[in-house]
N, C-alpha and C positions, 0 to 999 in steps of 0.2 A: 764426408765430414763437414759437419755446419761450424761455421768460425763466426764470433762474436766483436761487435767493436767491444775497445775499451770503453767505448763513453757509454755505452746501451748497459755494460757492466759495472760501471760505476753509477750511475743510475737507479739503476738493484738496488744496489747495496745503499743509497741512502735512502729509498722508498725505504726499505726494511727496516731501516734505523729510525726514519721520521713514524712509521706507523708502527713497528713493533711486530709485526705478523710475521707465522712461520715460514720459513723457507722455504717451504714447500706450496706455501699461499700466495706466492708471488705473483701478481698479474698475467694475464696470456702473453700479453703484446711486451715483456721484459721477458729477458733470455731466461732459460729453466734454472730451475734450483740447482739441477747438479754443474754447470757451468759457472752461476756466482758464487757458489759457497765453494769451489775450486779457486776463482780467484780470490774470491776473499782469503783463505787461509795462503796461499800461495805469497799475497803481496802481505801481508801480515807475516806472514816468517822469514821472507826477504827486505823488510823493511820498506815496502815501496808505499803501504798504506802512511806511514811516519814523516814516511819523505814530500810527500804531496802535500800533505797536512803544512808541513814548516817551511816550504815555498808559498801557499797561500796565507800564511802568518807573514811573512815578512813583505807579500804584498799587499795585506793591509794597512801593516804600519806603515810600510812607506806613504799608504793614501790618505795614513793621516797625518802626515807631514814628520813621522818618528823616523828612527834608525832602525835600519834593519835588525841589529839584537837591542833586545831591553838592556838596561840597568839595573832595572827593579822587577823582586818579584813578590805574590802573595801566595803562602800555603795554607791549604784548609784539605780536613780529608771531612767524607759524608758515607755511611754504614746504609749497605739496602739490602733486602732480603735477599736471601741465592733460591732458585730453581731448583727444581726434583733433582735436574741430570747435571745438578755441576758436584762433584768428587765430594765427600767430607773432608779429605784431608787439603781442601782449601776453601775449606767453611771454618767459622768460628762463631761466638758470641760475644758480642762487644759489652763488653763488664758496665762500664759508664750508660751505654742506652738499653742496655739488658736488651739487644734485639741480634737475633742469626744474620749470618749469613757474609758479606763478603765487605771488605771497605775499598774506598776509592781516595788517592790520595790524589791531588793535582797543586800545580804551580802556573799561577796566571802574570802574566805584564800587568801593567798599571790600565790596561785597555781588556782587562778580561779573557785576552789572547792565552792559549794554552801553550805551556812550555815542556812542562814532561807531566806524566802520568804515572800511580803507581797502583794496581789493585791485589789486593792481601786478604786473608783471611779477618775476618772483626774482631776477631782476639787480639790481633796483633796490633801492638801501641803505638799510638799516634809519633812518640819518638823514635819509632825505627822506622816509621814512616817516612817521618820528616829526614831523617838522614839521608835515606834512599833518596828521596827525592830533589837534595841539596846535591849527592852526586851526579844524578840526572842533570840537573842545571846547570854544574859547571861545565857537562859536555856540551849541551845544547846552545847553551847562552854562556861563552864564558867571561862575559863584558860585566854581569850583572855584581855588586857589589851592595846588596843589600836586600833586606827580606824582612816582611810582616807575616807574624803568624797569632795563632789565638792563645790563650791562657792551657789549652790540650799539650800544647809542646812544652819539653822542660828543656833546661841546662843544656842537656845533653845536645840540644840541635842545635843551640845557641854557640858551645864549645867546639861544633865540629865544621858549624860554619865561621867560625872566626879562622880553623883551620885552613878553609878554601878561600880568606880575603872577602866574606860577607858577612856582614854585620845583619846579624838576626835581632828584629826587635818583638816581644812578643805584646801585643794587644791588649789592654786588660779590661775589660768591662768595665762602663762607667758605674762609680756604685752608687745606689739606691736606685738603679735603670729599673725598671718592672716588664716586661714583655718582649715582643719585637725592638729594636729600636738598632740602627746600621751603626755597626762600629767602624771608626775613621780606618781608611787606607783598604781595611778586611772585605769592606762591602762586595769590592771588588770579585773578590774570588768568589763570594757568594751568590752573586747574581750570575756568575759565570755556571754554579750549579745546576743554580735553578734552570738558567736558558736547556743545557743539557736534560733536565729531565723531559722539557718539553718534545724530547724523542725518546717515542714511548716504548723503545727496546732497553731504555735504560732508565728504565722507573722499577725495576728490578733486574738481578742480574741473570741472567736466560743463556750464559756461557757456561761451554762445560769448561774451558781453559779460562786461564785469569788473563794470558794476552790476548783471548779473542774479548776479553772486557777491554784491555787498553786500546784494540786497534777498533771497537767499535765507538768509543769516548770520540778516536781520534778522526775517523768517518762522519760522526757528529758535528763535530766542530767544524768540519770538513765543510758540509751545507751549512753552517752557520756566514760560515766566514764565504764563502760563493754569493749568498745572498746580500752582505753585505756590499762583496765587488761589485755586485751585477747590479745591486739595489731592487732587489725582486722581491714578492711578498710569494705563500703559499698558495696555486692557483687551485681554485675550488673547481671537485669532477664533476662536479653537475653541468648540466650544457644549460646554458641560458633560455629563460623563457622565451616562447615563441613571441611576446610581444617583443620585447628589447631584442630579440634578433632579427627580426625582420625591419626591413627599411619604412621609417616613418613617414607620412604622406604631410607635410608641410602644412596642407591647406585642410587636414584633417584636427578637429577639437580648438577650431576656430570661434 
């Protein structure tokens, strides 16, 4: 029987998430597909994928000098197409972008940091979103006592966090704005998107389960927030040119 570490396994799992390729396309030199997609779903339905994620959140903040829980949070959901093999009946069409397929809701700290996750069919309205994901937040963070969200949330998320002690305030568009242009506080969560899509497993959604979308969002952010700790950039697979590799002659291009 061949035993794998855990870190040769975790490893996998965010090559797979930072490039997107099939499980079955894994590198020689990373353990087989049927070993990481065992642990994958394994720590994913035990919660261990969730739990590493929010020990490494709270080691960030502390490195930036915050409290281990937020106060504050920002919601925003974003709609991305689904894949052949994920069910219809957790597909939808998002009415407002008239586009298939699955939505992603999330709640960020004021540092972009992820606090909970919600993925849903795109049919499904941004305020049952938002609610799901105000009860996520008072498990996870229940210090926090206030919330920015966009003009997509109504009343309703407004109502039901004033229930839980959070004051939801909803963003409005500056008017006569024309284009791109960062809305105050929102920005936040938005850039927190984008970072995410730059893992190219989730530039669409390629789960057949909606929690193998939450626990790969959270394996994402996972390497997000590593790099940060470690302060490392992506190392390029190319081997360095024979000249830069080899040792320079001092007295050579004198």
């Amino acid at each position: 029987m061949i035993l794998y570490g855990s870190r040769e396994i975790v490893n996998a799992i965010r090559y797979q998430a930072r490039t997107g390729c099939q499980w079955r396309y894994l590198p020689h030199d990373l353990p087989p597909k049927s070993a990481v997609y065992y642990y994958f779903g394994k720590w994913r339905d035990d919660g261990t994928a969730e739990t590493i994620h929010d020990l490494l959140r709270a080691q960030v903040r502390e490195s930036r000098k915050r409290q281990e829980d937020p106060t504050a949070v920002v919601l925003d959901t974003q709609t991305v197409r689904a894949s052949t093999n994920a069910p219809k009946e957790t597909t939808g069409l998002d009415p407002g972008k008239k586009s298939p397929g699955r939505k992603r809701g999330i709640a960020t700290d004021v540092l972009g940091l992820v606090i909970a996750v919600v993925v849903v069919a795109a049919s499904v309205h941004d305020n049952a979103i938002g609610i799901t994901l105000l009860d996520k937040v008072v498990q996870a963070a229940p210090a926090v006592t206030k919330a920015w969200v966009d003009a997509g949330f109504k009343n309703a998320v407004v109502e039901h966090g004033a229930n839980h002690g959070i004051d939801v305030e909803i963003v409005q568009r500056q008017p006569g704005v024309r284009g791109f242009a960062p809305e105050p506080k929102r920005w936040v969560v938005e850039q927190t998107l984008g970072t995410l899509m730059l893992h190219r497993r989730l530039t669409r959604d390629f789960e057949t389960k909606p929690a193998s979308s939450v626990a790969m969002i959270h394996w994402s952010m996972t390497d997000v927030m590593l790099r940060r700790l470690t302060r490392t950039s992506t190392p390029s697979w190319r081997d360095p040119p024979a000249w830069r590799a080899a040792p320079q002659d001092p007295q050579e291009h004198r």
